[in-house]
C-alpha positions as CSV (number, residue, x, y, z in Angstrom):
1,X,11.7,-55.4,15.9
2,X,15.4,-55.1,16.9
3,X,15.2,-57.8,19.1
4,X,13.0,-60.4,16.5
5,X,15.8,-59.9,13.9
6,X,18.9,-60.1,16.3
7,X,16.9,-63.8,17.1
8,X,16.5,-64.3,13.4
9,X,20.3,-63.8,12.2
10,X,21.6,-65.0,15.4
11,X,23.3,-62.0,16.3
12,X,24.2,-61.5,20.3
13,X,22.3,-58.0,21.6
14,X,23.7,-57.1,25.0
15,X,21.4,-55.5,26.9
16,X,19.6,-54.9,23.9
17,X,22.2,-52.1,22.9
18,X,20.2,-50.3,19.7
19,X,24.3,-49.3,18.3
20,X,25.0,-53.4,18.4
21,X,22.2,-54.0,16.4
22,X,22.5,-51.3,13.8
23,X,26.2,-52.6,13.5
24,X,24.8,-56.1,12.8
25,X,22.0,-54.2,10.5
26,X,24.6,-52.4,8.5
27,X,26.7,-55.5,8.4
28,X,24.0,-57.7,6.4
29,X,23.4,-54.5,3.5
30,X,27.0,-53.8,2.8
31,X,28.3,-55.6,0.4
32,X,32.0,-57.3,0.6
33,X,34.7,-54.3,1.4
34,X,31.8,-51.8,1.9
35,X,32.7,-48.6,3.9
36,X,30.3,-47.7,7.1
37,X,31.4,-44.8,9.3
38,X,28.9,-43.5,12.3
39,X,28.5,-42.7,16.1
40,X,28.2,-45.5,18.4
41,X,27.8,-46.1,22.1
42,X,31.9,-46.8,23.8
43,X,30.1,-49.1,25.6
44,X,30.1,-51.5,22.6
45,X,34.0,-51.7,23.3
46,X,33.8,-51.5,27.3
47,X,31.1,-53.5,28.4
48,X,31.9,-57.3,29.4
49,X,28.3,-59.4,30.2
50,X,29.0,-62.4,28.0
51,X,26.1,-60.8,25.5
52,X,28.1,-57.8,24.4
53,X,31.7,-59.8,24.4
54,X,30.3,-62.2,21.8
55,X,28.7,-59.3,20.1
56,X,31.9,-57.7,19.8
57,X,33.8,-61.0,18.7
58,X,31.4,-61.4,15.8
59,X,31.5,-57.9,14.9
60,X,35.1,-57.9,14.9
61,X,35.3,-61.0,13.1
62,X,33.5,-60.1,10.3
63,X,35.1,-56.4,9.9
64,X,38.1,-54.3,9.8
65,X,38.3,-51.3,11.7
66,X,39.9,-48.0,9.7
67,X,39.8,-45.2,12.4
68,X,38.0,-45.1,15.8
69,X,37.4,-41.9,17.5
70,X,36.7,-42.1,20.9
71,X,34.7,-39.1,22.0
72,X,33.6,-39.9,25.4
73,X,36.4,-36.9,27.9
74,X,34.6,-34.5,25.6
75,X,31.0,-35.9,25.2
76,X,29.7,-33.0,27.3
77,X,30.6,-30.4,25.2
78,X,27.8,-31.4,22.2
79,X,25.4,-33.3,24.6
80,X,23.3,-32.9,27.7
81,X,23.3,-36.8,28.3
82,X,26.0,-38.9,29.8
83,X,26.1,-41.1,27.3
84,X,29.7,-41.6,25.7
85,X,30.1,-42.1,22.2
86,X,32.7,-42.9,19.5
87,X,33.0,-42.9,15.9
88,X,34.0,-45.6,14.0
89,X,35.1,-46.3,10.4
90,X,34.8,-50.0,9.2
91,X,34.9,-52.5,6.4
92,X,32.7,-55.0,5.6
93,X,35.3,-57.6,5.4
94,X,37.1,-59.8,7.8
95,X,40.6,-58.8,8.8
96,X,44.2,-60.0,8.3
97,X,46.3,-60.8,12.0
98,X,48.2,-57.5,10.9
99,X,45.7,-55.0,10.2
100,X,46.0,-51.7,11.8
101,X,43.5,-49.1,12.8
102,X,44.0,-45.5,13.8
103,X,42.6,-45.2,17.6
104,X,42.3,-41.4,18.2
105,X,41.1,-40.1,21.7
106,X,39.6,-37.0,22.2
107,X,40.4,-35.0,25.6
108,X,39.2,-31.6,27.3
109,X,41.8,-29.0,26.4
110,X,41.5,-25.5,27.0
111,X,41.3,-24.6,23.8
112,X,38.7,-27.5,23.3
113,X,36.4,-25.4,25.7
114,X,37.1,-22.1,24.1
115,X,36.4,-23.2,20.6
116,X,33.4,-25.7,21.6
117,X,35.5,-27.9,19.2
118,X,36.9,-31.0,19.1
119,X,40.7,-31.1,17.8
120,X,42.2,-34.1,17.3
121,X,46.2,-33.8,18.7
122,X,49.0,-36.4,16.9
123,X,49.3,-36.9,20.9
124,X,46.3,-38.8,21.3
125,X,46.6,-40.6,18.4
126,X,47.4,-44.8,18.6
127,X,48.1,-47.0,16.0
128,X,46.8,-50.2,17.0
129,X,46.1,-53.7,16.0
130,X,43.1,-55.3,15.9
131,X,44.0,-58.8,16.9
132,X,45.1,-57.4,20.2
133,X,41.5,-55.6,21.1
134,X,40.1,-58.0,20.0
135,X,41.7,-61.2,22.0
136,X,42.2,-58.2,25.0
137,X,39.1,-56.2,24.9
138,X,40.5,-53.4,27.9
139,X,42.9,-52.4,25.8
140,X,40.4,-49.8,24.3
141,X,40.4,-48.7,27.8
142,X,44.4,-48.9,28.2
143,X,45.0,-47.1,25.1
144,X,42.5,-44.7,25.3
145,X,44.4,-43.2,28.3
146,X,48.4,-44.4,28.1
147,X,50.3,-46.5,25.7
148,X,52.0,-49.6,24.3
149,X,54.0,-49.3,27.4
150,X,50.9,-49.3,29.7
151,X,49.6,-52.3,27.6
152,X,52.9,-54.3,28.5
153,X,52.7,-53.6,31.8
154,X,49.2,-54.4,32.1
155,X,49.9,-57.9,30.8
156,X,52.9,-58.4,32.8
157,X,50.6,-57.6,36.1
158,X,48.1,-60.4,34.8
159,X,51.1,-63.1,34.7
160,X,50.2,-63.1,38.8
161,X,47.3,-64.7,40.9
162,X,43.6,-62.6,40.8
163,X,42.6,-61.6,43.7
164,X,39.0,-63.8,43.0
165,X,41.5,-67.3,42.0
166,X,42.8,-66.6,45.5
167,X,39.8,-66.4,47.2
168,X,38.6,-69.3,45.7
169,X,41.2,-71.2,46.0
170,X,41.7,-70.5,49.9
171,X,37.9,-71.2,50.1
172,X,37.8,-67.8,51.7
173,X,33.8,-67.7,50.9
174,X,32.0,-66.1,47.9
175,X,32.2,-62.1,47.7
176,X,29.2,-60.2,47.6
177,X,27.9,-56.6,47.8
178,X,26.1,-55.1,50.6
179,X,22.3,-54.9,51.0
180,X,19.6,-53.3,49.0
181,X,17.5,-50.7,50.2
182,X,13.6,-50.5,49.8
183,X,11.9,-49.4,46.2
184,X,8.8,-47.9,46.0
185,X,8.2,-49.6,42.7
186,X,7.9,-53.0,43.5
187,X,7.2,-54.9,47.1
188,X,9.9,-55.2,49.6
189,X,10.3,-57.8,52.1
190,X,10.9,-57.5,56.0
191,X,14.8,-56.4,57.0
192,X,14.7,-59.6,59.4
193,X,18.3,-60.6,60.6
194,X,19.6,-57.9,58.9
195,X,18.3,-55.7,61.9
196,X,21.1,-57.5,64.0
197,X,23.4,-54.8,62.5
198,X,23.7,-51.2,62.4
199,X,24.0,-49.6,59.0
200,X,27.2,-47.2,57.8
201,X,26.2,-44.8,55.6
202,X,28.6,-44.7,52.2
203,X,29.4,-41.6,52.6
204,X,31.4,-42.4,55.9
205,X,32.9,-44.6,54.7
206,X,36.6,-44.3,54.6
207,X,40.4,-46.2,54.2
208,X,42.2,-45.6,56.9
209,X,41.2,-45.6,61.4
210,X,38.0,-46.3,62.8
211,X,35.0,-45.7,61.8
212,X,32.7,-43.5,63.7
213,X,30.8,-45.5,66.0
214,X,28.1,-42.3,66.2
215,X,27.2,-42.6,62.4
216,X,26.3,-46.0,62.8
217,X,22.3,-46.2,61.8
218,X,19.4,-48.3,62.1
219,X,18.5,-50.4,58.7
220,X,15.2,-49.9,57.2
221,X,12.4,-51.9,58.3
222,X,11.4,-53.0,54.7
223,X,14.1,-53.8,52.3
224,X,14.8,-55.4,48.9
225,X,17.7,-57.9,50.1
226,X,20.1,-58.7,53.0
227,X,22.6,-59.4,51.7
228,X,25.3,-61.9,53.5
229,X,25.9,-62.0,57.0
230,X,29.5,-63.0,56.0
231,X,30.2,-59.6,54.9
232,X,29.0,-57.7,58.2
233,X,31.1,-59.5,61.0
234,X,34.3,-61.1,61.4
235,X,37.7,-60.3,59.6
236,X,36.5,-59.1,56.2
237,X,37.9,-56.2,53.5
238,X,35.5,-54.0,52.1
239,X,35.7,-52.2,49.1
240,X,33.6,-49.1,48.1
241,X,32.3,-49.9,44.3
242,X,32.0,-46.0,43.8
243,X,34.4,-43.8,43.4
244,X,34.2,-40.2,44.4
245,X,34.1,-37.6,41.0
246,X,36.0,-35.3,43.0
247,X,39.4,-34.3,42.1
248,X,40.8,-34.0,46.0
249,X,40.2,-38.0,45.7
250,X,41.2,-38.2,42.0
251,X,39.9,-41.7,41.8
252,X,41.5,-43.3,45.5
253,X,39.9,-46.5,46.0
254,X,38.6,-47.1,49.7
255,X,38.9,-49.5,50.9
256,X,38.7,-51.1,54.3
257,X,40.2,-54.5,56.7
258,X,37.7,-54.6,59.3
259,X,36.3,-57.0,62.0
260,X,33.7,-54.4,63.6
261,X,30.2,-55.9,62.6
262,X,27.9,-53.6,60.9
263,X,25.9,-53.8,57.6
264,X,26.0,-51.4,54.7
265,X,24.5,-50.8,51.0
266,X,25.0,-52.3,47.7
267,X,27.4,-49.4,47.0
268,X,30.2,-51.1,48.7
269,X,31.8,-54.9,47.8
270,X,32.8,-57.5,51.0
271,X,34.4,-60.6,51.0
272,X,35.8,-62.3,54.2
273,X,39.0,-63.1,55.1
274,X,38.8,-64.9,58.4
275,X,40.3,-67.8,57.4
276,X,43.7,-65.6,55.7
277,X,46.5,-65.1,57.9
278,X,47.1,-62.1,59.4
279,X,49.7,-61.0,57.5
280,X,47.8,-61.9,54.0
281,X,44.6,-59.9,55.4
282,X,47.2,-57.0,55.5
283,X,48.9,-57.5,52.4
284,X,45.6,-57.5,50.3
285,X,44.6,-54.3,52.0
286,X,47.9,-53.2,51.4
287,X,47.9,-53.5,47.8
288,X,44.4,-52.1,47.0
289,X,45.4,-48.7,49.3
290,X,48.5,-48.4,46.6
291,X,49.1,-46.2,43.5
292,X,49.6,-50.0,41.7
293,X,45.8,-51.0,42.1
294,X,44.4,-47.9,41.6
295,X,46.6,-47.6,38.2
296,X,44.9,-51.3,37.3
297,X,41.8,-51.1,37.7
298,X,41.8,-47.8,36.2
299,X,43.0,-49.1,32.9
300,X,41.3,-52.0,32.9
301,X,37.5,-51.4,34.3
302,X,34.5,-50.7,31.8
303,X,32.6,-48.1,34.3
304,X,35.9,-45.8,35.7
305,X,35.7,-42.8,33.7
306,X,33.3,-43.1,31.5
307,X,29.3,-44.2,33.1
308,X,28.9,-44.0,37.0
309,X,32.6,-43.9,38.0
310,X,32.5,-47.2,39.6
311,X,34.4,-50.8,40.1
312,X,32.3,-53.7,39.4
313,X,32.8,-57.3,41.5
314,X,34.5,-59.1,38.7
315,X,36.4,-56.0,37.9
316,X,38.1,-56.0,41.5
317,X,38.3,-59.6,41.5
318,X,40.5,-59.4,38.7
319,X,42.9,-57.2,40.5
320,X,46.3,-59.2,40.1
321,X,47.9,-60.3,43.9
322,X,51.0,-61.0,44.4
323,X,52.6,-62.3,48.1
324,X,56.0,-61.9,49.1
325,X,58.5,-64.2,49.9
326,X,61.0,-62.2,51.6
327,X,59.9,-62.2,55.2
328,X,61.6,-58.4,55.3
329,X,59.2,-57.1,52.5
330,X,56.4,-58.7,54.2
331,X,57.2,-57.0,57.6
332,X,57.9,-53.9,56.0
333,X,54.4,-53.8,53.8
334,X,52.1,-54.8,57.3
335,X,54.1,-52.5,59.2
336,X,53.0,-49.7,56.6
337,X,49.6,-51.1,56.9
338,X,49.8,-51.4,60.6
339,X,50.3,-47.4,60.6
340,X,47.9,-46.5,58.4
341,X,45.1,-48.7,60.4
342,X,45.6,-47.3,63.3
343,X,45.3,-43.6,61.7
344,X,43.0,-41.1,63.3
345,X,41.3,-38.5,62.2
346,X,41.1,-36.6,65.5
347,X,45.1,-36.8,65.6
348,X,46.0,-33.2,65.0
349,X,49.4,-33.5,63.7
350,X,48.2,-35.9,61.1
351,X,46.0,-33.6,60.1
352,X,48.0,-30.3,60.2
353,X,49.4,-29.5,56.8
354,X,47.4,-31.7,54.7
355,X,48.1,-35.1,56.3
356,X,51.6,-34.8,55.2
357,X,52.4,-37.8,57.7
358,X,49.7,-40.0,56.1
359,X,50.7,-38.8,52.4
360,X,54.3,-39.9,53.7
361,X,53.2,-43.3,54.8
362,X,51.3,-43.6,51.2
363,X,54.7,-43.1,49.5
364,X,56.6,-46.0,51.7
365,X,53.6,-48.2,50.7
366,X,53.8,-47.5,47.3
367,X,57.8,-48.4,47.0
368,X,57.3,-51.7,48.5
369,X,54.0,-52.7,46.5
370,X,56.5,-51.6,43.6
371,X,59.3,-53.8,45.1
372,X,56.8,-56.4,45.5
373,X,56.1,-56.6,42.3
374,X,59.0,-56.4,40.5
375,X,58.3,-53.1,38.6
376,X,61.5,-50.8,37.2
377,X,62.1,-47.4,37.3
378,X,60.5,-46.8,33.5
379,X,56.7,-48.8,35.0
380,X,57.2,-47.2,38.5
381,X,57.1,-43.8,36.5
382,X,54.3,-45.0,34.5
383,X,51.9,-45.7,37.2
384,X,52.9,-42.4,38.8
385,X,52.2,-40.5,36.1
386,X,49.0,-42.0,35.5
387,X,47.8,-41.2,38.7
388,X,49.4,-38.0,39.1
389,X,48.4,-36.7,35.6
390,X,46.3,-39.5,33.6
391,X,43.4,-39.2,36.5
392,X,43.7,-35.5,37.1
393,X,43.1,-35.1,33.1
394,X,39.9,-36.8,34.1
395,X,38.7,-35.8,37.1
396,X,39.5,-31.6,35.3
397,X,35.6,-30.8,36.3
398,X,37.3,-29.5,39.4
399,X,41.0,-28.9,38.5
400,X,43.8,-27.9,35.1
401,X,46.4,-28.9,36.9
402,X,47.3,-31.5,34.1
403,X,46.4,-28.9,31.4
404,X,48.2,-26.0,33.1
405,X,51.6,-25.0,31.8
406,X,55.0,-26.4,32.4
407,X,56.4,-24.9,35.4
408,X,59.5,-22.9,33.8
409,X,61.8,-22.8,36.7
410,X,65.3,-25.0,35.6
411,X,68.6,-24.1,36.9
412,X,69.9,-24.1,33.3
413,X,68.4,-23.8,29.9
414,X,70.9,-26.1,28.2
415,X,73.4,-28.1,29.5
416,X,74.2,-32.4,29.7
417,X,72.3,-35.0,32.0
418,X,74.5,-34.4,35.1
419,X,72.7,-30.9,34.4
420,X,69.0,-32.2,35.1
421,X,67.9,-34.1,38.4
422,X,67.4,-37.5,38.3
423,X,64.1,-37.2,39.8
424,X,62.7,-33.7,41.2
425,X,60.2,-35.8,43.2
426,X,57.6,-34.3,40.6
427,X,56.8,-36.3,37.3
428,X,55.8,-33.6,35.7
429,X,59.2,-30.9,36.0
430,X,60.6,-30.4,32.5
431,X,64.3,-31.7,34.2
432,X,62.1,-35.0,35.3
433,X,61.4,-35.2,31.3
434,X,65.0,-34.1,30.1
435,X,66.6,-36.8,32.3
436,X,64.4,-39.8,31.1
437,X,64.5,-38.8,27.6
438,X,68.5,-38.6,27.8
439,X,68.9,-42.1,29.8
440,X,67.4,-43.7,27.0
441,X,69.4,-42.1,24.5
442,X,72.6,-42.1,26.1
443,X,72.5,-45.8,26.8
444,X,72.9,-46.1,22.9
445,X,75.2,-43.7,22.4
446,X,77.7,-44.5,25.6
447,X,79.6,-47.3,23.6
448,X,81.1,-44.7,20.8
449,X,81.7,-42.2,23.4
450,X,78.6,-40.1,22.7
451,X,75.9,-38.3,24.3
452,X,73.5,-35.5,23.9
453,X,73.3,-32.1,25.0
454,X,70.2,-30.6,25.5
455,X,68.4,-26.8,25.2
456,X,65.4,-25.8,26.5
457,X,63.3,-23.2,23.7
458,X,59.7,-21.4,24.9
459,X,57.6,-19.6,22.3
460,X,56.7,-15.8,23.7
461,X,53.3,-15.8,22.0
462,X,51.9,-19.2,21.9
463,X,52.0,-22.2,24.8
464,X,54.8,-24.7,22.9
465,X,58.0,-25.6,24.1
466,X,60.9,-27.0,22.1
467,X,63.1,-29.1,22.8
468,X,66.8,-29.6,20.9
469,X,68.9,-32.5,21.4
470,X,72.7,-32.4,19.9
471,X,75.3,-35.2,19.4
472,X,78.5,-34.9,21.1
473,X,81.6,-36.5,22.6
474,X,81.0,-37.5,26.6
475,X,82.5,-34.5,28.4
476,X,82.2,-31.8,26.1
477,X,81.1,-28.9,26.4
478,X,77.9,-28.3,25.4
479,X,77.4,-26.9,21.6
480,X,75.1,-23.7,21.4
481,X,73.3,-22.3,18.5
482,X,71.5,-19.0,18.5
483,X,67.9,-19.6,18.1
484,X,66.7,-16.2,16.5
485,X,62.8,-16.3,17.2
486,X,60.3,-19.9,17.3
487,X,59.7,-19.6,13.7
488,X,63.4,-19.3,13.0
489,X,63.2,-22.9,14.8
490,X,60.4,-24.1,12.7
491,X,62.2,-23.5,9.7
492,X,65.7,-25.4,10.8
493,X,62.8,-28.0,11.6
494,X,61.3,-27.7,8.1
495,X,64.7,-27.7,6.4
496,X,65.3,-30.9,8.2
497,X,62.3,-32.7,6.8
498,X,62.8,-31.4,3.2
499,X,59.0,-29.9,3.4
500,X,57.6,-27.0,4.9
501,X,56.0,-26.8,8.6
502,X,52.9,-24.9,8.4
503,X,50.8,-23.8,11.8
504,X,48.6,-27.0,11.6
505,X,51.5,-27.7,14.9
506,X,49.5,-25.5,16.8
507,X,46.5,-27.9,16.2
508,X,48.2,-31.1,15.6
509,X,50.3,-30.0,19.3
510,X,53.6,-32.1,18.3
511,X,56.5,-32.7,16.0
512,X,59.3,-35.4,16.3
513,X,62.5,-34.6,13.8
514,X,65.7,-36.4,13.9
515,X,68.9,-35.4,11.6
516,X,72.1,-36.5,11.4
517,X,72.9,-34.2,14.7
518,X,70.0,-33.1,16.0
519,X,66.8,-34.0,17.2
520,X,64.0,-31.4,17.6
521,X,60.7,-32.3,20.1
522,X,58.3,-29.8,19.9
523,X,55.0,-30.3,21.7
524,X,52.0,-28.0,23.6
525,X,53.1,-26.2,26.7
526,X,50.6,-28.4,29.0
527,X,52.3,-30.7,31.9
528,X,50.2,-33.6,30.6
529,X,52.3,-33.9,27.6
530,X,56.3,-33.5,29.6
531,X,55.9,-36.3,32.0
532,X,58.7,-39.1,32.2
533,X,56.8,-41.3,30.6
534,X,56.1,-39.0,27.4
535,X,59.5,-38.4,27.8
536,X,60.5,-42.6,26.8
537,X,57.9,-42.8,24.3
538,X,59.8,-39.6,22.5
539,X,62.8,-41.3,22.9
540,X,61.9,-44.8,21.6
541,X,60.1,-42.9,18.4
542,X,63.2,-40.6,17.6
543,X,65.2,-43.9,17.8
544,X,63.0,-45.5,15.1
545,X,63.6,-42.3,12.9
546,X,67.3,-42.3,13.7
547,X,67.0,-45.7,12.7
548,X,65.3,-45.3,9.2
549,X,67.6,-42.4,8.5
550,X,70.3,-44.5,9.2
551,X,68.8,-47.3,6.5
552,X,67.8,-44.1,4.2
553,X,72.0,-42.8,3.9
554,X,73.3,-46.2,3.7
555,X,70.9,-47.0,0.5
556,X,71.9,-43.6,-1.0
557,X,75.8,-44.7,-0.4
């Protein structure tokens, strides 16, 4: 029946999704500016087979979107399946290029698990456009996890060549994924050439060294498919499609540049690169080992995070590559890559104190990647935070790190920016935060001779943290006020506003409040929330309220 009348009104039904056709149901009863609000699959946003994009154009087409709550980081809370889901709130009627809908997104708290209850925090809520998902359909992806910042850095990475448009463009061969194993459903065929090679198992499958000639196994004798020989000999890069749901991997891609013949399973992507230099052959592996790529494809893949934690062909193919053309960043990138190739795992001083060494070498890679690039201090911090905090969030099954409390230790509680580090070396230290908040802010103050001063309040009985911003003259000393208690703060805050504060901020998690002097950011006492890049987005949105206060006097005067 669903699929006869998805034929019959013409409507596209990827994979013959029951959610896109009860959206396409529901769009032929309403009548014109009709509400509809219900639980749907995410993957109606996510997936990309040319079915479910042209569903989604239509749908998007024909509609405007009020709210969207993405439940899917909390989705095992209410449900025994895997299946993510969302809410949406729609009309029946087309949209103007400036509509906006409300994109919240739902994630595993603490208190989430103690209450068995979803709360929604101002945090995780976006306002977004619909024009953009709907000409740039992984920004339900992108904003689901980061921001308006992520998006624009996204976009700015797709301004370079894909990895695929290289490929095919340096005739490099067509990539492909390993072989497929026998069924006991349906009849295989004989392994034939493909018992030329010996077969890795996935699950040694790794970045960096050699692989363990001893694990090396015989293929089946009965199998589904070969495969390519392409992919099992000669100078090739291999990329595992999987990705490891542990939090000790948090999501690193492996990845491997490799010319010992061998054959493996579907689970892992090949494509050769024989005919590459050897330089590019090390600069491709290069940049799929960094923070950069695992940041992208992150953001931008329909499976990571949400399905079976995985990286589909077109998905990596899309990764954006980027060559350099200073010979020095080139040498300095393969001799990085060099290093990290000829890593061992039976090297005991590389593997004394958590590979420090290799963790080292990571690091260098990453700042030339970044140098490659182009990327400035504010998107550097942005992909480190991502990975550091954004990905930990995720993979919390096994780890709170990135729900854990603030670590409290600072040198002062008040004081300037020459008071705060300019970076601890951790994203997530409150004087990391401070410093990036103040940089922004200074740099508009700096031409009248300004800048702020900054105190550091914690709540005794409940996990917030305030903090209070205050105008002066460069140089000064900085300007103290007693705090009596936190609710003697949330009534300077209320006073501020003109309208009381009531204890929804413990469930909302955040308040923003700019006066003439001041400016007051109280938020949740979780790490997740104090990175350096929560820290601009604070910034930019007290400098939009300093901003309409400014327009607010000046209409009064």
């Amino acid at each position: 029946i669903q699929k006869g009348w998805c034929n019959l009104f013409k409507w596209p039904n990827g994979d013959e999704e029951s959610s896109q056709a009860f959206i396409a149901r529901v769009l032929f009863l309403l009548k014109s500016g009709g509400h509809c609000g219900f639980l749907i699959s995410t993957g109606i946003f996510l997936k990309n087979q040319p079915a479910s994009v042209q569903f989604r154009r239509r749908w998007l087409n024909e509609s405007t979107l009020i709210t969207v709550v993405n439940f899917a980081h909390v989705r095992h809370l209410f449900f025994s399946a895997d299946s993510p889901f969302a809410f949406v709130h729609f009309l029946a009627k087309p949209s103007n290029q400036r509509s906006k809908f409300k994109y919240w997104s739902a994630k595993r708290t603490e208190v989430v698990d103690k209450l068995q209850s979803v709360l929604l925090n101002l945090n995780d809520l976006k306002q977004v456009e619909q024009h953009e998902v709907q000409e740039y359909p992984h920004l339900w992806k992108v904003y689901w996890w980061g921001n308006h910042r992520d998006a624009a850095l996204i976009n700015l990475l797709n301004m370079n060549k894909t990895l695929g448009e290289i490929i095919e463009s340096r005739k490099w061969g067509t990539p492909h994924r390993g072989y497929q194993g026998p069924r006991t459903t349906v009849r295989n065929s004989p392994s034939d050439w493909l018992c030329e090679f010996d077969e890795l198992p996935t699950k040694y499958f790794t970045s960096y060294g050699q692989i363990d000639q001893s694990k090396l196994r015989q293929v089946p004798e009965e199998i589904q498919h070969p495969g390519f020989r392409e992919i099992y000999e000669g100078w090739r890069i291999l990329v595992k499609r999987t990705l490891d749901n542990r939090f000790d991997d948090r999501g690193r891609i492996a990845a491997r540049l490799e010319n010992t013949p061998y054959c493996f399973r579907n689970s892992i992507h090949g494509f050769t690169v024989s005919d590459a230099e050897e330089w590019e052959q090390k600069l491709i592996i290069g940049v799929l080992w960094s923070s950069l790529a695992r940041y992208f494809l992150f953001l931008t893949t329909s499976g990571w995070g949400i399905y079976r934690y995985e990286i589909l062909m077109n998905e990596l193919l899309s990764l954006p590559i980027r060559f350099p053309q200073e010979r020095q960043l080139r040498n300095r990138i393969v001799n990085i890559v060099d290093k990290l190739l000829a890593w061992s795992s039976d090297n005991s001083l590389l593997q004394s104190n958590q590979d420090n060494q290799v963790r080292k070498l990571e690091q260098q890679l990453d700042e030339a990647i970044y140098h490659l690039y182009g990327l400035t201090v504010a998107e550097r911090h942005l992909v480190e935070d991502m990975c550091a905090v954004g990905l930990e969030l995720l993979y919390r099954s096994t780890s709170k790190k990135a729900l854990s409390r603030v670590d409290p230790n600072i040198r002062n509680p008040r004081g300037t920016i020459i008071d705060v580090a300019s970076d601890t070396g951790h994203p997530v230290e409150i004087e990391s935060y401070i410093h990036a908040f103040l940089t922004v802010w200074n740099h508009e103050l700096e031409p009248d001779g300004g800048e702020l001063s900054w105190e550091v309040v914690r709540a005794d009985n409940v996990p917030m943290i305030a903090i209070i911003y205050r105008t002066q003259y460069k140089g000064e000393v900085p300007y103290h006020t007693k705090v009596n208690d936190w609710e003697d703060l949330l009534q300077r805050c209320a006073e501020a506003l003109r309208q009381p504060i009531s204890y929804r901020i413990y469930i909302d998690g955040m308040i923003r409040v700019v006066t003439d002097t001041e400016i007051y950011i109280i938020k949740r006492d979780e790490r997740r929330l104090w990175t350096r890049s929560m820290a601009r987005e604070d910034a930019e949105a007290t400098l939009l309220q300093a901003m309409n206060l400014q327009e607010e006097t000046a209409v009064k005067e």
